[in-house]
C-alpha positions as a printed Julia matrix, in Angstrom:
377×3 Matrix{Float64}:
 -52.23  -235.25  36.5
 -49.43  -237.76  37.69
 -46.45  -238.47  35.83
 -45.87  -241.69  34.07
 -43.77  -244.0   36.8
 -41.43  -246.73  36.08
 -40.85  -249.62  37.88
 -38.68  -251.64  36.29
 -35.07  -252.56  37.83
 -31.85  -251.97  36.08
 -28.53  -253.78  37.01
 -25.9   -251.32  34.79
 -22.43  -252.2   34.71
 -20.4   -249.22  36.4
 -16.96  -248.98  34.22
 -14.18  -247.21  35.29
 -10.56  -246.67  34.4
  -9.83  -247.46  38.06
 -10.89  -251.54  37.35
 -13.69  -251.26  39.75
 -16.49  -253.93  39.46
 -20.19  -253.08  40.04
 -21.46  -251.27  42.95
 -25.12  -251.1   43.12
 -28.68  -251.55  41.54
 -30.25  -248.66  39.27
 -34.04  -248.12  39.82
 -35.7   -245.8   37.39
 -38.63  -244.48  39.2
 -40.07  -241.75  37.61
 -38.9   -239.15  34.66
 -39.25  -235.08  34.85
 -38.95  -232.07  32.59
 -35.39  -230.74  32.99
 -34.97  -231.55  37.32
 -32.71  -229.8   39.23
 -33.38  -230.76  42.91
 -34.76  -232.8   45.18
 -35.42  -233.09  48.99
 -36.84  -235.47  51.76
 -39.26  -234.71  54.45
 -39.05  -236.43  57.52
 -42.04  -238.59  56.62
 -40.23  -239.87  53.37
 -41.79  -237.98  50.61
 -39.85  -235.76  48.67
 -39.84  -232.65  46.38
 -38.35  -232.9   43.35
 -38.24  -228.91  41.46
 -38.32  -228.58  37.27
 -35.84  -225.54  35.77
 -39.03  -224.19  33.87
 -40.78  -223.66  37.65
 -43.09  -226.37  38.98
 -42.35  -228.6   42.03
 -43.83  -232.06  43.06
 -44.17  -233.68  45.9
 -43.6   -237.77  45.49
 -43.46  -241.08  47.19
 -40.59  -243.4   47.79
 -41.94  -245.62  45.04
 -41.67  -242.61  42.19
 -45.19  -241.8   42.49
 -46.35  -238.38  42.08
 -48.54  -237.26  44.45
 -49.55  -233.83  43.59
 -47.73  -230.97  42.21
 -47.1   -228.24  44.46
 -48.99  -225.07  43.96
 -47.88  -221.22  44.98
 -44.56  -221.63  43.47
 -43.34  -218.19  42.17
 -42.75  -217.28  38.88
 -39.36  -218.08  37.73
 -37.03  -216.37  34.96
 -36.48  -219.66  33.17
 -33.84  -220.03  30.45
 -30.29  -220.47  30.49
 -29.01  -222.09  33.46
 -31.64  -219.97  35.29
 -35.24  -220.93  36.39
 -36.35  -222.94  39.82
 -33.58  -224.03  41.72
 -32.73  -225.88  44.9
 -35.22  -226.69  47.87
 -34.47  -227.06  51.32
 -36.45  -228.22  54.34
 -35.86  -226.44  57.98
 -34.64  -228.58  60.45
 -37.73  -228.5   62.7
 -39.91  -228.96  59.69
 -42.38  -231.08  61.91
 -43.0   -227.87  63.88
 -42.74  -225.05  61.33
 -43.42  -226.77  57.7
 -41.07  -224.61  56.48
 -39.21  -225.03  53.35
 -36.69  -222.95  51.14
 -36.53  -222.08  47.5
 -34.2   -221.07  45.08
 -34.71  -219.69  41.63
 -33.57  -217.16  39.43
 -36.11  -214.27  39.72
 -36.03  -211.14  36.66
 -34.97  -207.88  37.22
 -35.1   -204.73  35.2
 -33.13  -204.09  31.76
 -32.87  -207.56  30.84
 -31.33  -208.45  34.31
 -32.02  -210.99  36.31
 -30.34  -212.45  39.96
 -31.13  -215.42  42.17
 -33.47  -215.2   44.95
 -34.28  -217.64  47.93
 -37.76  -217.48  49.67
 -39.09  -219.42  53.08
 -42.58  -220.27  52.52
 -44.96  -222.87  54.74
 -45.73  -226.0   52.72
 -49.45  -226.87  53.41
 -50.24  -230.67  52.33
 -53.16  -232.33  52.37
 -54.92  -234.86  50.92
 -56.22  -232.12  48.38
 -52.97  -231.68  47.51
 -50.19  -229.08  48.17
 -49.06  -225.43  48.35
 -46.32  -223.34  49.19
 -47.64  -220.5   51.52
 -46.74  -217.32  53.89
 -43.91  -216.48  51.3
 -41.13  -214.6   51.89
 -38.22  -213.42  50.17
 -35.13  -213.55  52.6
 -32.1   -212.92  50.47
 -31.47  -211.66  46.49
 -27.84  -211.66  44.35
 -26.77  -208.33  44.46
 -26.44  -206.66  42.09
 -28.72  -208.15  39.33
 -27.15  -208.58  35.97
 -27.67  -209.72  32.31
 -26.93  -213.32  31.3
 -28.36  -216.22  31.95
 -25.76  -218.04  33.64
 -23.57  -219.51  37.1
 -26.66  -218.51  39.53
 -25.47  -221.53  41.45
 -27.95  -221.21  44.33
 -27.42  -224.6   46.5
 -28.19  -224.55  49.96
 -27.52  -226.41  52.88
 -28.0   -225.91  57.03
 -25.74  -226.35  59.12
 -26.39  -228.73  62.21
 -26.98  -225.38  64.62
 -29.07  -223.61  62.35
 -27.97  -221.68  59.81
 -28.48  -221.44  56.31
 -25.68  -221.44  53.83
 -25.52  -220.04  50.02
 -23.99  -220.6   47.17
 -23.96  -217.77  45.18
 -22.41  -218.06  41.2
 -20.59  -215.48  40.21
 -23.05  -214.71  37.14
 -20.2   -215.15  34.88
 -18.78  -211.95  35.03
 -15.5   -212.92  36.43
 -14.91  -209.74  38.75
 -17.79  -209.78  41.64
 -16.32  -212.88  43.69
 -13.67  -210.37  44.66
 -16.18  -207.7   45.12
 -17.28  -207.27  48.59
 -20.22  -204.85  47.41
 -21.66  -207.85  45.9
 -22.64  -211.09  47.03
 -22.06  -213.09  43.34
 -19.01  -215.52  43.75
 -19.77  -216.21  47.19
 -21.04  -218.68  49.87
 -23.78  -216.84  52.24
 -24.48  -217.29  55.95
 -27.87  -216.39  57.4
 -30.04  -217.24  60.04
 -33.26  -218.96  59.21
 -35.3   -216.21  59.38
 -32.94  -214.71  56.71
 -31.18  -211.91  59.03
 -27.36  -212.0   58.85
 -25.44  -213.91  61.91
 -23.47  -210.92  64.58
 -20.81  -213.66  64.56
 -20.2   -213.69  60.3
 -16.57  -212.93  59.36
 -17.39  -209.47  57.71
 -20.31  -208.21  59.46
 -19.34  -205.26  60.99
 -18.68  -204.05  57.01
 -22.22  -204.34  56.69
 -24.22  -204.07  53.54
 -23.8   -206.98  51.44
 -20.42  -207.79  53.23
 -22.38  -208.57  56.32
 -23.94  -211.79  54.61
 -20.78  -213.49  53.37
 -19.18  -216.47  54.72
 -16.74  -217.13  51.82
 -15.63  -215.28  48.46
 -13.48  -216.1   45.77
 -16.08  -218.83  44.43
 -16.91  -219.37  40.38
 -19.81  -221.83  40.18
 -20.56  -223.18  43.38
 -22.8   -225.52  42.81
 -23.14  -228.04  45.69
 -22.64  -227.82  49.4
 -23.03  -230.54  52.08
 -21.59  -230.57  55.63
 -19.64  -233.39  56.9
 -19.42  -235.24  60.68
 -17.53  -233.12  61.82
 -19.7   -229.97  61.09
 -17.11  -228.82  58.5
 -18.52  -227.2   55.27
 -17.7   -228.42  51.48
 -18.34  -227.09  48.64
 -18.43  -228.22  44.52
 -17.63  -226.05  42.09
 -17.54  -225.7   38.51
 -13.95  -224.15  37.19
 -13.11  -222.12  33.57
 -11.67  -224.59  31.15
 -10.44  -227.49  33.35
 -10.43  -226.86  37.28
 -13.57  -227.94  38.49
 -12.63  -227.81  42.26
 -13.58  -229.59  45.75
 -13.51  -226.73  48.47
 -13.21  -227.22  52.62
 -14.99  -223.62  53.07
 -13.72  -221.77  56.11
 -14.82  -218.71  57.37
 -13.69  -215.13  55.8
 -11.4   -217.32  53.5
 -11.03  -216.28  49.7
 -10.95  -219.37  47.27
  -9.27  -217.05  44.49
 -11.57  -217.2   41.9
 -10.79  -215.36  38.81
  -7.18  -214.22  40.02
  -6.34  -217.52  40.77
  -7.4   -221.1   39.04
  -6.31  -224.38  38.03
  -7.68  -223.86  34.87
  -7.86  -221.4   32.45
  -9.98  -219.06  30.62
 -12.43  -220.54  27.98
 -10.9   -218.17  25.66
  -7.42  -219.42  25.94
  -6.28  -217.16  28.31
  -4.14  -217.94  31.54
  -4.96  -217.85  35.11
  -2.46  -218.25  37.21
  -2.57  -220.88  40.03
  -3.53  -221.69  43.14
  -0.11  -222.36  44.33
   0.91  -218.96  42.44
  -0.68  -216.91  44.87
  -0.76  -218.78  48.53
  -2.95  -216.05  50.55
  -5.58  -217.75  48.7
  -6.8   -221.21  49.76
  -6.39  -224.08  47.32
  -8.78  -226.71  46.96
  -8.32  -229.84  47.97
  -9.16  -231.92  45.22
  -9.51  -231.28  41.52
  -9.89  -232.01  38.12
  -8.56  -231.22  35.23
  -5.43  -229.14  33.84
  -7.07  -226.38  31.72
  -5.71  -227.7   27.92
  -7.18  -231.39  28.39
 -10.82  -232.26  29.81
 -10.43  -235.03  32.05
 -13.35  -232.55  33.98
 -16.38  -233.28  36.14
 -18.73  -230.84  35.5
 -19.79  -231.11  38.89
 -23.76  -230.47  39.47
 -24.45  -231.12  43.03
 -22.67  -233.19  46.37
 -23.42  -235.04  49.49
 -21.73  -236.18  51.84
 -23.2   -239.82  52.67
 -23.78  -240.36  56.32
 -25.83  -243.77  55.99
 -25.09  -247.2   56.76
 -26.82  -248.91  53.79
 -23.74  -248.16  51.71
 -21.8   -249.29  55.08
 -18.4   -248.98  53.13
 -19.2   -245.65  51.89
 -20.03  -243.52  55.5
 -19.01  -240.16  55.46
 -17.75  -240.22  51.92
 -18.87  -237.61  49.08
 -21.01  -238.07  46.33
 -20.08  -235.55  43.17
 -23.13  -235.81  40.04
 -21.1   -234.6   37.05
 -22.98  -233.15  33.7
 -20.29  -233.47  31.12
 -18.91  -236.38  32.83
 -21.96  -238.38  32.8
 -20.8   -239.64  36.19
 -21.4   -240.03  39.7
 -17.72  -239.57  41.75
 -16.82  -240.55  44.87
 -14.61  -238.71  47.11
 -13.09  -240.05  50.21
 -11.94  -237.67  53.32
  -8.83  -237.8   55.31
  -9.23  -235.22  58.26
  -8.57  -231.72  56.03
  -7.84  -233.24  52.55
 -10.11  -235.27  50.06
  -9.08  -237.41  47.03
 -11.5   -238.92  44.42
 -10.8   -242.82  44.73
 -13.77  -244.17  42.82
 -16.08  -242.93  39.26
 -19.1   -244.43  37.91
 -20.41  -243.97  34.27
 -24.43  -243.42  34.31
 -23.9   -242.83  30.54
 -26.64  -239.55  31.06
 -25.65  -235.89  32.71
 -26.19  -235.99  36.73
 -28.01  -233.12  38.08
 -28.42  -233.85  41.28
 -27.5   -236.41  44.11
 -29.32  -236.71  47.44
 -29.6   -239.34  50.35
 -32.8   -241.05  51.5
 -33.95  -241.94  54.47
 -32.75  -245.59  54.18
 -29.15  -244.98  53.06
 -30.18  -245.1   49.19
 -28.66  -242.65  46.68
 -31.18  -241.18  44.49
 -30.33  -239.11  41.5
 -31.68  -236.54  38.73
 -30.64  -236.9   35.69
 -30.42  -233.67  33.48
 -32.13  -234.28  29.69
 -28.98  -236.27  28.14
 -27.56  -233.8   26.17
 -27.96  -229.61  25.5
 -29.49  -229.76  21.86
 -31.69  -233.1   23.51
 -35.53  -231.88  25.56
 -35.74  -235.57  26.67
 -37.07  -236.04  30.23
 -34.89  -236.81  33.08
 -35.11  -239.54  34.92
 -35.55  -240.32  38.53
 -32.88  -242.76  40.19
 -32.51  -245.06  43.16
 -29.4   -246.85  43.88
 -29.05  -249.65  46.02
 -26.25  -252.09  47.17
 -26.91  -255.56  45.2
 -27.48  -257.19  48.55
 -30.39  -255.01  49.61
């Protein structure tokens, strides 16, 4: 069955305390049961993923085409369920794609998982074949919460992680787990001889980064250096430039605070840690983000906006942008979409296109589908 499909245009005025005047066009295409992710295929379809564990595959005018059959069974609740989807760079060869989800374990445990699988379309429709699981959080734990699971490859090839910390604090320190980390494999979901702790082996072997909370968005830049989003405790949600066998901090250090009250001390407390380069908030007030997913925009139909990041905030409501100066990164622009972000992405043609999340936690309301364009276009 195909999903209702707007086509109506919206022209929404984008206020911010920063004074500036509207950016772009809002096109609601299409609307979803609680979205998390979406990604293009070199032809210009995309797959869009639902939290409760069904995937679609639609057309640049919102249609749906088909939903996706073969996708695994998900533990859904929480912030956990089907996650993030990624395509392999030589999709046109392989048709190869990449899944995240939160997948149950035993004793009321549960852990994020990422498969490879071949998607098979047709004009019958679609499936996700030839599965494979290539990497699983270790260890699995109780709660539903911070799976994180973004991922992202890098322009030679590899895969990259983001891997909550599950909410139990302790773990991104832990080298005999991989929660509160960002994870480096090759494609075929072996660990890189050249990663910054693999001659530790085990779980070590896999890492890239540690010290991470919530990492929930990662996007390369230009340059080939790696970024990532991530939610903070009470007030420091933080903007990361992720280097290799680097440790971010997280819980020893923080630029906010516990949600209890409690203090962490800061970044610039402890300085064999690396601070981020931007962030938000102060731990007692909530000027925060909620951050939900990033790109970095590498298009020219925004021409003014090349190589800048794109932040979708929850809490926030927003969409940030973030402009880069060589190593550092300030947000210099925020634009109220009055509904929580879930996820940004980049077309083909330079457009942003968004998820929203359903508007608020206690609200089941669909999501809508988003396409922004400069007024001009």
């Amino acid at each position: 069955m195909k999903k209702i499909t707007l086509t109506f245009i919206l022209l929404i005025t984008m206020g911010h305390s920063y004074g500036h005047e509207d950016k772009f066009l809002v096109e609601e295409l299409a609307s979803f049961d609680q979205p998390w992710s979406m990604a293009f295929l070199p032809d210009g379809n995309f797959l869009v993923t639902e939290k409760p564990g069904k995937m679609f595959l639609m057309n640049q005018a919102g249609e749906t085409l088909y939903e996706i059959t073969g996708v695994p069974e998900v533990a859904y609740g929480g912030q956990g369920g089907l996650g993030d989807v990624a395509i392999h760079p030589d999709f046109n060869e392989n048709k190869t794609v990449y899944v995240s989800f939160a997948e149950e374990g035993e004793n009321d445990t549960r852990g994020a998982v990422v498969i490879k699988a071949t998607l098979n379309l047709s004009e019958e429709g679609g499936a996700l074949t030839n599965l494979e699981y290539i990497w699983r959080q270790v260890p699995k734990v109780t709660g539903r919460g911070h799976y994180a699971h973004r991922m992202a490859f890098s322009e030679d090839g590899y895969l990259f992680i983001s891997s909550g910390d599950r909410q139990k604090f302790d773990p991104a320190q832990d080298m005999t787990s991989s929660m509160g980390k960002i994870i480096r494999l090759n494609d075929d979901g072996s660990i890189p001889a050249d990663n910054p702790f693999y001659n530790d082996g085990g779980v070590a072997a896999e890492v890239w980064s540690l010290g991470h909370r919530n990492p929930l968005g990662i996007d390369f830049d230009a340059d080939g250096k790696l970024w990532n989003i991530e939610m903070g405790p009470r007030g420091g949600d933080e903007l990361n430039l992720v280097l290799k066998g680097e440790d971010y901090g997280y819980p020893t250090v923080s630029n906010g605070i516990h949600y209890n009250g409690s203090n962490i001390p800061n970044h610039d407390t402890r300085p064999e840690f690396e601070e981020p380069k931007e962030w938000w908030g102060d731990g007692y007030s909530i000027p925060v983000i909620s951050p939900s997913s990033f790109v970095i925009y590498q298009g020219d139909l925004f021409d003014d906006w090349q190589g800048n990041g794109f932040i979708s905030g929850l809490s926030s409501e927003s969409l940030i942008r973030v402009q880069f100066d060589g190593d550092s990164a300030k947000e210099i622009e925020r634009f109220d979409m009055g509904r929580r972000i879930r996820s940004v992405e980049e077309g083909p043609d330079g457009a942003l296109w968004l998820l929203e999340d359903y508007p608020r936690r206690q609200d089941t309301s669909k999501g809508r589908l988003l396409r922004l364009t400069p007024h001009s276009h």
